[in-house]
VEXMAR-105664 format. One record per residue (C-alpha): z negated, x, y negated. Coordinates in steps of 0.1 Angstrom, whole numbers. Example, Ala and Ser with C-alpha at 12.3 -4.5 7.8 and 13.67 -1.06 7.14 Angstrom:
% residues 2
[[-78,123,45]]
[[-71,137,11]]
This chain:
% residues 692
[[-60,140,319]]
[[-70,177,318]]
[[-89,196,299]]
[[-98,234,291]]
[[-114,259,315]]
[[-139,279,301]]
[[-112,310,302]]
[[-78,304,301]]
[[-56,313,320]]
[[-18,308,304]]
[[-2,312,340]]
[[-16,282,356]]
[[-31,265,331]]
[[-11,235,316]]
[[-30,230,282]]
[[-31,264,279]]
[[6,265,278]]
[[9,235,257]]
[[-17,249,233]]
[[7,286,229]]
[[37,264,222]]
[[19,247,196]]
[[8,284,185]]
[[43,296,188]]
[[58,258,170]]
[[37,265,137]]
[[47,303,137]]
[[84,290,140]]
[[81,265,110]]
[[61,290,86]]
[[92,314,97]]
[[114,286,83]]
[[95,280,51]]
[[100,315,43]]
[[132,322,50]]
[[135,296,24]]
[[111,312,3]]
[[130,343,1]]
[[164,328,-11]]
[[181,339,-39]]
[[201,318,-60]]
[[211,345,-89]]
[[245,349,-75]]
[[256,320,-60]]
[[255,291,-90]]
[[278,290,-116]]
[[260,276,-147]]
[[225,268,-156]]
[[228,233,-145]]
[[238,240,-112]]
[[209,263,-106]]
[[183,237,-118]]
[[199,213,-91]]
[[200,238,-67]]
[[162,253,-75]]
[[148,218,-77]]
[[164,213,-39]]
[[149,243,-24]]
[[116,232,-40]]
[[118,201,-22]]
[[125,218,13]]
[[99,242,5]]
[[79,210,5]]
[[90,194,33]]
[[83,228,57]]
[[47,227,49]]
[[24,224,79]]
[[-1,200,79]]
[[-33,216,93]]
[[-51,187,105]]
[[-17,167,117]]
[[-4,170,151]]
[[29,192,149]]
[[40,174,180]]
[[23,147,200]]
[[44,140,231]]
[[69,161,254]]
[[99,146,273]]
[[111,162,308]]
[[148,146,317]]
[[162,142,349]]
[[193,151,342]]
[[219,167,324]]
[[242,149,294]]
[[273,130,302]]
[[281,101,327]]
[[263,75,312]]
[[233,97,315]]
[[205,100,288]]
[[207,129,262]]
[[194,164,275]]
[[197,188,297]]
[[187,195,330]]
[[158,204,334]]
[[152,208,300]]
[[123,197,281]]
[[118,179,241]]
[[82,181,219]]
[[83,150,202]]
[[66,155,168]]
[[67,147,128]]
[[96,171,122]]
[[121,190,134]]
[[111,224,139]]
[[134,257,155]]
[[136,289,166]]
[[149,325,153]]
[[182,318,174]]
[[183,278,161]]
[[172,268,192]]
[[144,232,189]]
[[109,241,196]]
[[100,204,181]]
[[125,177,179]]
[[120,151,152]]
[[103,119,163]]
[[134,96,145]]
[[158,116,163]]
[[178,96,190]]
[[166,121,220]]
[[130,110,210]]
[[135,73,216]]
[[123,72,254]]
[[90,84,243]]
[[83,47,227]]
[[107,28,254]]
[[111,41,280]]
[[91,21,309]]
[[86,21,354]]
[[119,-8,347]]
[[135,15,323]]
[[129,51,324]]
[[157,58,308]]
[[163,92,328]]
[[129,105,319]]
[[112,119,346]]
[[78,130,329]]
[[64,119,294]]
[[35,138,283]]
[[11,126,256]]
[[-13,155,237]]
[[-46,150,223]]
[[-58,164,189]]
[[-93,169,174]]
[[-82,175,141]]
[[-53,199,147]]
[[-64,213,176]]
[[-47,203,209]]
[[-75,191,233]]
[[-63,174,259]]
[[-29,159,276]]
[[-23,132,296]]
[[11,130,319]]
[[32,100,330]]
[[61,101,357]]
[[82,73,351]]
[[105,80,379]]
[[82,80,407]]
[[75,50,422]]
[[42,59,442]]
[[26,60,405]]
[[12,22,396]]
[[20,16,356]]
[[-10,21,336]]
[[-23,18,303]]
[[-24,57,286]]
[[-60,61,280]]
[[-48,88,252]]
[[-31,61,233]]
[[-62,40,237]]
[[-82,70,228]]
[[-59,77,193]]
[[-59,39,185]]
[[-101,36,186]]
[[-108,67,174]]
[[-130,70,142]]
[[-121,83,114]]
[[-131,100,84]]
[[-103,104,57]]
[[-71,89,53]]
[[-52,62,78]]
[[-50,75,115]]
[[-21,95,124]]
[[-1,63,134]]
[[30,83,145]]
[[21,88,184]]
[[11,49,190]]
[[44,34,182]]
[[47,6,209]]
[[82,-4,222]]
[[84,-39,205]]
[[77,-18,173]]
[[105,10,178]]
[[129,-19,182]]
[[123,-29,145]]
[[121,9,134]]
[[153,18,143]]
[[174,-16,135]]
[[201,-8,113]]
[[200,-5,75]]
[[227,-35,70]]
[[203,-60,76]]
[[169,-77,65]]
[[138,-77,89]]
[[107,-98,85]]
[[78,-91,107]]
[[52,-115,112]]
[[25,-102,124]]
[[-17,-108,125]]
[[-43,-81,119]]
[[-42,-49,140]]
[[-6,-60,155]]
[[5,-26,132]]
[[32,-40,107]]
[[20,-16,84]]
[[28,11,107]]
[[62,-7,114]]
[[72,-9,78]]
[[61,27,71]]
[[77,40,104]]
[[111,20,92]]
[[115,34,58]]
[[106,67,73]]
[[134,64,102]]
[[159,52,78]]
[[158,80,56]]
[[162,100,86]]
[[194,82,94]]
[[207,80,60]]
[[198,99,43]]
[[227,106,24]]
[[231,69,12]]
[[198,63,5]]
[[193,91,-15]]
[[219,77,-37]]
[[206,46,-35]]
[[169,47,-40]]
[[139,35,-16]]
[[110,14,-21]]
[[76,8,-8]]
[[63,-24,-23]]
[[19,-30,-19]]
[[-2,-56,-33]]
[[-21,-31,-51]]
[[-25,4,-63]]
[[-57,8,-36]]
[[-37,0,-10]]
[[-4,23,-22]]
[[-28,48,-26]]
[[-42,43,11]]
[[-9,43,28]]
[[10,72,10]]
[[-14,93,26]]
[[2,83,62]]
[[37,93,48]]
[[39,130,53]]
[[29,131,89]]
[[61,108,92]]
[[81,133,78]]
[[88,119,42]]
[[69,135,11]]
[[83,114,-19]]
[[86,75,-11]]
[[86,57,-47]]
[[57,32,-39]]
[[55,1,-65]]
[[31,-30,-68]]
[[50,-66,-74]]
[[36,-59,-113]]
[[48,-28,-116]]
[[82,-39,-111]]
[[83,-66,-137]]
[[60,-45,-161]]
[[82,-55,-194]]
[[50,-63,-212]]
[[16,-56,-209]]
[[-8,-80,-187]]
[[-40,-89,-204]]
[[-44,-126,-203]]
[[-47,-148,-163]]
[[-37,-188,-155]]
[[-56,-210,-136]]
[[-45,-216,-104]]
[[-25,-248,-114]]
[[-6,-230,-141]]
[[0,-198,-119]]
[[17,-221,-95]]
[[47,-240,-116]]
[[51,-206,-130]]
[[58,-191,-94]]
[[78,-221,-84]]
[[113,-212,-77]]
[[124,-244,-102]]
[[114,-221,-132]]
[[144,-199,-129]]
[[169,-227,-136]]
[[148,-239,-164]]
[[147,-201,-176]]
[[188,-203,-174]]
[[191,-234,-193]]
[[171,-220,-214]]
[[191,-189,-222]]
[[226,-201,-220]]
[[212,-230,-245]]
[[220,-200,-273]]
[[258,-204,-268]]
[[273,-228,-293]]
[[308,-238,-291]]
[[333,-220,-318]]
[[340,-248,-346]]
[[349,-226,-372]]
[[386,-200,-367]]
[[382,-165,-372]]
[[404,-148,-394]]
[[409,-109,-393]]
[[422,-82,-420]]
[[438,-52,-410]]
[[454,-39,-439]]
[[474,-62,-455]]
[[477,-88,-428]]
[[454,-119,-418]]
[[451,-126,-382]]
[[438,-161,-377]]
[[421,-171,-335]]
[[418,-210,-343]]
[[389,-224,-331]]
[[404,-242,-300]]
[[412,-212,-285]]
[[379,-195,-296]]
[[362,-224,-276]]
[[387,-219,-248]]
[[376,-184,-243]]
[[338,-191,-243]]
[[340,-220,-220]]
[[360,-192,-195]]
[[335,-167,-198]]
[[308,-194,-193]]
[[326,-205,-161]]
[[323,-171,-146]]
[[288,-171,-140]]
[[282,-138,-153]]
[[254,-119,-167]]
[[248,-134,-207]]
[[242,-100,-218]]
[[277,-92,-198]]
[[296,-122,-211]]
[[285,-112,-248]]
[[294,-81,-245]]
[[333,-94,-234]]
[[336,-118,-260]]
[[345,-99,-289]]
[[370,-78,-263]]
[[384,-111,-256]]
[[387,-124,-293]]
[[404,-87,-300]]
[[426,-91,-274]]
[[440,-129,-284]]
[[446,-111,-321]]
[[468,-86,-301]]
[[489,-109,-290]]
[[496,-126,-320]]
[[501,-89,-332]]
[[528,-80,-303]]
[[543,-116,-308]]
[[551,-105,-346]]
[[568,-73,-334]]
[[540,-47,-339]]
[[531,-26,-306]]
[[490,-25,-307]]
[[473,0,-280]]
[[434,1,-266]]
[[423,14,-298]]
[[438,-13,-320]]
[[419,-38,-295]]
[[385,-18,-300]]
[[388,-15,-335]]
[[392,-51,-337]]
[[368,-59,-311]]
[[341,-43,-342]]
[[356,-59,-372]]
[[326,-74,-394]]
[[347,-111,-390]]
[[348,-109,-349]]
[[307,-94,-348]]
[[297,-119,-375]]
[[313,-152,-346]]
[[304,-132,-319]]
[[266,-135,-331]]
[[268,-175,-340]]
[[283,-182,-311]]
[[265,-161,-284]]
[[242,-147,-301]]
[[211,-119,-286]]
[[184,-128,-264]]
[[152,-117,-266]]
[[135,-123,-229]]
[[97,-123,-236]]
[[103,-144,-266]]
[[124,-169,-253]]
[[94,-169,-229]]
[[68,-172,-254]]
[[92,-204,-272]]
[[93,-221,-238]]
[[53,-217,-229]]
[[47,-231,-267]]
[[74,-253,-280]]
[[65,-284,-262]]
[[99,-297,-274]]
[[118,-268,-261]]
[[104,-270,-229]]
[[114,-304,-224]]
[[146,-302,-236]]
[[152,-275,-207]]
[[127,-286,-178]]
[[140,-319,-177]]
[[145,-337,-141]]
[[130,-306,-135]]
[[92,-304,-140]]
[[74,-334,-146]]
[[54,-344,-178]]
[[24,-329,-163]]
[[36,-300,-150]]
[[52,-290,-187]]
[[17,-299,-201]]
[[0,-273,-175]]
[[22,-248,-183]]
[[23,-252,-219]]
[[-6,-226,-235]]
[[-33,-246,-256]]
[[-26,-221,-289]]
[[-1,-213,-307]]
[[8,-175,-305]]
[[17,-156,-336]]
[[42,-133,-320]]
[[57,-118,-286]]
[[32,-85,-290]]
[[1,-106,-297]]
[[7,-125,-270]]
[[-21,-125,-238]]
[[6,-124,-207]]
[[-8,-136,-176]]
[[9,-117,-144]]
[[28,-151,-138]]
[[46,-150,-175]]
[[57,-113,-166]]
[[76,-121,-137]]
[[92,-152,-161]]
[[100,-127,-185]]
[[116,-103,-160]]
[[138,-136,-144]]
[[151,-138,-177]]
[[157,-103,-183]]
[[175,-102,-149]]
[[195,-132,-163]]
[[208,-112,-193]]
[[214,-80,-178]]
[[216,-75,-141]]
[[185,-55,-125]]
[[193,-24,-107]]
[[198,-26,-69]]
[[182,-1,-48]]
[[192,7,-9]]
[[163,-2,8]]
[[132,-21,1]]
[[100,-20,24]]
[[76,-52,10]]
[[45,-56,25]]
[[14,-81,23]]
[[45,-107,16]]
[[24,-133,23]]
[[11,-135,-10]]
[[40,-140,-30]]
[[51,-170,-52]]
[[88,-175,-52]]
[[92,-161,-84]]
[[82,-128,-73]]
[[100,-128,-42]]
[[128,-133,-65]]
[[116,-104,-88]]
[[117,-81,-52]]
[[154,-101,-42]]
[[165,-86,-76]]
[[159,-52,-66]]
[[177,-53,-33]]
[[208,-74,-41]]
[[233,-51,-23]]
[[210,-32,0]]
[[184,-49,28]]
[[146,-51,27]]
[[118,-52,56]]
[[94,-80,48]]
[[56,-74,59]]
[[31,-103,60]]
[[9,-126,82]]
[[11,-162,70]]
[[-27,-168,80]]
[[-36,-139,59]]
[[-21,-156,29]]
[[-52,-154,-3]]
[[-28,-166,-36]]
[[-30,-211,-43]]
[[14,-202,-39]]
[[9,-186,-2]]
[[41,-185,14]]
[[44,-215,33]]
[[73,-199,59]]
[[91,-173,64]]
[[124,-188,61]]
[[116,-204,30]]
[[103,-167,18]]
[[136,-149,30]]
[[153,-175,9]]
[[139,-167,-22]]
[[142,-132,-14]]
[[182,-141,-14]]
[[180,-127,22]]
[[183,-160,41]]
[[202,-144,73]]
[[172,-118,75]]
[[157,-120,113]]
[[123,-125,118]]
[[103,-105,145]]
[[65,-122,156]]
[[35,-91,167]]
[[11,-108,185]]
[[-2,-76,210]]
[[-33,-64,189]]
[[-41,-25,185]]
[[-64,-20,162]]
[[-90,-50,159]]
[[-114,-49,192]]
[[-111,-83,213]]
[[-145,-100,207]]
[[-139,-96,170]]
[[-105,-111,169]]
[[-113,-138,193]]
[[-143,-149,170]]
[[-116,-148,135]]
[[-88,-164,154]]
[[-115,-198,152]]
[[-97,-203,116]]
[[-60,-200,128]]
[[-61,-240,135]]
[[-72,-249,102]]
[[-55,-218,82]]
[[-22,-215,95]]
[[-13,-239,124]]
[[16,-231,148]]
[[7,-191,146]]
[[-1,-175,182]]
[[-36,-157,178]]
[[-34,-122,183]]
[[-42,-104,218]]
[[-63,-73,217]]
[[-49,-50,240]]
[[-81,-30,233]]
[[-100,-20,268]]
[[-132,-14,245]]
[[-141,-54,229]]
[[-161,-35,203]]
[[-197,-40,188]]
[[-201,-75,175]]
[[-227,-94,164]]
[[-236,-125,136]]
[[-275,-124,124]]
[[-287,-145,101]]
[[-306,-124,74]]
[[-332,-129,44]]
[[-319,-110,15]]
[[-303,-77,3]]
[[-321,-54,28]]
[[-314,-67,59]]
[[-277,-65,48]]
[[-284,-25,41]]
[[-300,-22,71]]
[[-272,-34,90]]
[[-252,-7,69]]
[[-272,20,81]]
[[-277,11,115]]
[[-232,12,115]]
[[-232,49,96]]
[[-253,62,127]]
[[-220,60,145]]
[[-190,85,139]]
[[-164,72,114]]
[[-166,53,86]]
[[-181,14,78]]
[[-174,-7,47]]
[[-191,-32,34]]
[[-171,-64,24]]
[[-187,-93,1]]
[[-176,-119,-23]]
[[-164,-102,-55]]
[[-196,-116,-75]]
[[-220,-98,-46]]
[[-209,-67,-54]]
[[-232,-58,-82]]
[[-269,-69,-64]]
[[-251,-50,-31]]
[[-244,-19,-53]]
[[-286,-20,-68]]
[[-295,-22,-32]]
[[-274,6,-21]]
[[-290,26,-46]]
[[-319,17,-42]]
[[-317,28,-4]]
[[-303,59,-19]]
[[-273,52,5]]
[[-237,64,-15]]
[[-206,46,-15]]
[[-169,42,-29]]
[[-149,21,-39]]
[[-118,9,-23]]
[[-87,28,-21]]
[[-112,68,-22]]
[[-109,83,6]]
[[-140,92,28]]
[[-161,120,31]]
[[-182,136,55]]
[[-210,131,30]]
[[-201,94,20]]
[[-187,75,48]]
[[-196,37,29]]
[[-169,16,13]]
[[-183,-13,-7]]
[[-154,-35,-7]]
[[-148,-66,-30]]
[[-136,-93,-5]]
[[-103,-99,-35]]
[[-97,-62,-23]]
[[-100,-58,12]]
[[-64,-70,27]]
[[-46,-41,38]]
[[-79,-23,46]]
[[-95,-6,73]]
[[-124,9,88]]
[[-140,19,117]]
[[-172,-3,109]]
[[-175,-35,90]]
[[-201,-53,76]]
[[-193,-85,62]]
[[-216,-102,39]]
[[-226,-137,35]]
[[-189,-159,46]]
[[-198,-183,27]]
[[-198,-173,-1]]
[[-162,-155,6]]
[[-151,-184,8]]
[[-166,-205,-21]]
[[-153,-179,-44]]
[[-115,-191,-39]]
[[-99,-220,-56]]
[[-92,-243,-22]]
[[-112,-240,12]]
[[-75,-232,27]]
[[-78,-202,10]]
[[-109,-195,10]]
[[-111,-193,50]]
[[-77,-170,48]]
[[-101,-143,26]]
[[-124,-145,51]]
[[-98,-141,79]]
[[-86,-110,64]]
[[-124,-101,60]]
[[-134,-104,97]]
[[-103,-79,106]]
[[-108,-51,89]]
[[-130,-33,116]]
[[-116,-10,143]]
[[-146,-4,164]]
[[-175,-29,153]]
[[-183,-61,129]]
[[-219,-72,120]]
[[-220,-106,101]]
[[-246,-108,79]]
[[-258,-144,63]]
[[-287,-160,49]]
[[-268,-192,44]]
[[-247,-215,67]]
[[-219,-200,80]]
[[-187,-222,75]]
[[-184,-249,95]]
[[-148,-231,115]]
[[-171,-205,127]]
[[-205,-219,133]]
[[-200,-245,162]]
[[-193,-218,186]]
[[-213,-190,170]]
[[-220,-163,198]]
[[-258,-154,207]]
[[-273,-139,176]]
[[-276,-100,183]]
């Protein structure tokens, strides 16, 4: 690694090369932003519409040219071996690639900075001493904020150099942080790119425990396939799915130094947000209404509305009656029923397919009807008036409301499917004057968008990214399924991480639900982010949380600060919080959602600020208190986690309650104090390390 001499000299001095082309890089792209600047579109669109179209795209490149001052504009350089052609790797000989967030060029067009998705960046996250895929140097750059600081140089090709672990990457992985999610772009591992670039035809599921980057993967993936297709998926829409807005919030931040600026982000509730969510379930009730039976009981229940013709319909046009008997009315329903298709759909075609059997009586008489004889028909008060009794509307969240409070109703359609008790749990304990008055509970809203969905198909998108999937109850992995029925997803989750009473039990049974049973699943198990003493000490619950998962290994050269005490009251635990913000970066505080307030007196008290999860740190206020409901997804340089215990009492099932406090152990990049004045759990306590 090298570093700057106290005077420069750009001759002989690598960095100080390195540091000009970074000079020369950002002059290049603020070139290209103007150039863009400066167009002018007076002559060149023919109406008003096509200038708004065009206006609103330069806008958007305007955006996407902006430098971002404190993100690296490149962070690695490639030197090939050899020239293009025979089997050889792309670029020239001789010739030299910066590997960066975008693409960036020259006056004459020429690359100064070649987009990290672009297929001549690949080597600089696979290429290896067994592969090194014609690459005879890789160079990795240091940043302090957007300054370059240091570089760090790898020669694949020669064989007197030993393989080694690039202290640079180390350094970028550990480093501490104040603001938003570290620049995650230059620590892409091999086993990661693999899943990046797969191909947007089919579904990926990556299992992985805390710090193995899946995150980063799913992120990296949605930004690399808007690279590649961008075309497509701009027609076809893109979705980042979180468990909450706090963590949507936390990772869109990361977005722009991956080259994307507009990624439409949704949580699981925002997605089925037909009515408004003010009421909860127990955890019982919340279960049978995530099961994955509840959808056929929701289609019984809605095709229970269609009610065989007994009755003809007779139609005047003029002075003719045109009479569809009622055999042949029921003949036409049972076909449209056999179909399978939408209701909505299938009402919608019946009165076109009553319309079109009085057109053949029609042509059989000698008259010669067209399309508009069939539409006018198709609304004749007689036709609309059977069309009703026989199929008539369906209301989702009220057929939703009839089946959680018509006991009878609910029977009729759940049976051999839920048992007595499970329509008793289900069923509310009041009756509910009407659909708007109505408390929903999260679980009813996914219910009512199922039947929605059942009515009137739910728009596909492209590409869905879905992470935290662990959580999910089948019912919502179905809610997801329906928005990428004819494009591919990229499931995100750790099953030992899993918090809900409906956990996903496996990842096959998840992709299933998801209607994405030939998706492939790819295991992380190399650990990058939580030190080794701290993930050794969580991986104590794997055996009893999720058995069968490989623990993670830290590939961390620092194990980190770690240390349990056993404490007296409020104090100590602030203590511990100050002693952490003495180091560089920032520290968050995690504790059972019902600690919070007496932690929040103290921290006052001790005149110590803090946030809440999801704001970004400060230089000033560097101290997250985080409820432990909250903290999945989450990270910080320093944890400390308060009272386990309690972390897990507050959950319905000890299963559970040790997966919160698995997720709460991993949060921390560099250091963990666990603070307790009661016993710890009994997973951790046998082999409780030397009390610091």
């Amino acid at each position: 690694m090298s570093a700057s001499p106290s005077v420069p000299a750009p001759d002989d001095d690598p960095l100080a090369r390195e540091r000009s082309h970074l000079a020369e890089s950002r002059s290049a792209l603020r070139a290209m932003r103007e150039d863009v600047e400066s167009l002018d579109i007076a002559d060149v669109t023919a109406n008003w519409v096509n200038a708004q179209i065009l206006a609103r795209q330069i806008d958007e490149r305007i955006k996407a040219l902006a430098d971002l001052s404190h993100t690296p504009l490149f962070f690695g350089r490639l030197d090939y071996l050899h020239a293009p052609g025979a089997e050889r790797a792309e670029g020239a000989e001789g010739e030299r690639f910066y590997i960066g967030r975008r693409h960036v060029h020259d006056s004459d067009g020429d690359p100064m900075v070649i987009d990290w998705r672009a297929p001549v960046s690949q080597p600089f996250y696979r290429a290896s001493k067994k592969d090194p895929m014609d690459v005879g140097l890789r160079r990795r750059f240091g940043y302090t904020g957007g300054d370059l600081t240091a570089y760090e140089d790898e020669h694949l090709s020669d064989p007197a150099e030993a393989a080694r672990t690039s202290k640079l990457l180390q350094r970028e992985i550990e480093r501490p942080r104040v603001g938003p999610m570290r620049d995650i772009v230059a620590t892409i591992q091999p086993e990661q790119d693999e899943i990046v670039r797969s191909g947007l035809g089919g579904t990926v599921c990556v299992q992985g425990g805390p710090g193995t980057g899946k995150t980063a993967v799913g992120l990296h993936r949605v930004a690399y396939l808007l690279y590649a297709h961008r075309e497509r998926l701009a027609r076809t829409g893109t979705l980042v799915i979180g468990p909450n807005r706090s963590f949507l919030h936390y990772i869109e931040q990361v977005l722009p130094a991956l080259g994307e600026l507009a990624v439409q982000q949704a949580t699981v509730d925002d997605l089925v947000g037909h009515v408004e969510v003010t009421g909860t379930d127990d955890a019982p009730a919340a279960v049978i209404k995530g099961d994955a039976r509840m959808a056929e009981v929701l289609r019984r229940a809605v095709y229970s509305h269609v009610t065989l013709p007994t009755e003809p319909v007779m139609v005047v046009r003029g002075s003719r009656r045109w009479r569809v008997p009622a055999h042949e009315l029921e003949t036409i329903v049972k076909e449209l029923l056999d179909r399978g298709i939408r209701y909505g759909a299938a009402r919608e075609a019946l009165p076109q397919r009553i319309a079109h059997a009085v057109l053949v009586q029609m042509e059989r008489s000698g008259e010669a009807p067209d399309d508009r004889v069939q539409d006018a028909v198709a609304r004749n008060t007689a036709v609309k008036a059977a069309v009703k009794q026989i199929w008539p509307p369906v209301d989702p969240a009220r057929l939703v409301l009839r089946l959680l409070t018509d006991a009878d109703f609910l029977a009729e359609h759940a049976d051999g499917i839920l048992t007595e008790e499970e329509r008793g749990t289900v069923l509310r304990a009041k009756p509910v004057r009407s659909v708007r008055s109505a408390k929903w509970s999260a679980a009813e809203a996914v219910l009512i968008d199922e039947t929605t969905d059942i009515v009137q198909r739910t728009h596909s998108l492209g590409h869905v990214v879905l992470d935290e999937a662990q959580d999910l109850s089948p019912m919502q992995y179905r809610a997801v399924g329906r928005r990428c029925t004819t494009g591919s997803a990229t499931v995100l989750g750790d099953l030992a991480q899993g918090t809900t009473p409906w956990a996903t039990r496996s990842w096959d049974e998840a992709l299933a639900h998801l209607g994405k049973a030939d998706g492939v699943i790819e295991e992380l198990t190399a650990g990058f982010r939580v030190p080794t003493d701290v993930i050794t000490y969580a991986s104590r619950l794997l055996p009893h949380i999720a058995p069968g998962l490989t623990p993670v290994a830290s590939v961390r050269e620092n194990p980190g600060f770690f240390a349990v005490r056993a404490v007296t009251g409020t104090a100590e635990v602030v203590a511990a919080c100050r002693e952490l913000l003495a180091n560089e970066g920032s520290t968050g505080l995690i504790a059972a959602d019902d600690r919070v307030p007496d932690l929040e007196r103290a921290l006052a008290e001790a005149g110590i600020g803090h946030l809440a999860p999801g704001e970004e740190t400060t230089a000033d206020t560097r101290l997250t208190l985080v409820p432990a409901s909250l903290a999945k997804g989450l990270e910080y340089d320093y944890v400390v986690l308060d009272e386990p215990r309690a972390v897990v009492d507050a959950e319905p099932d000890e299963r559970t309650g040790l997966r919160r406090l698995y997720v709460s152990l991993t949060r921390a990049v560099s250091g963990l104090i666990v603070t307790h004045s009661t016993p710890l759990p009994d997973q951790l306590a046998p082999e409780e390390p030397a009390v610091a």
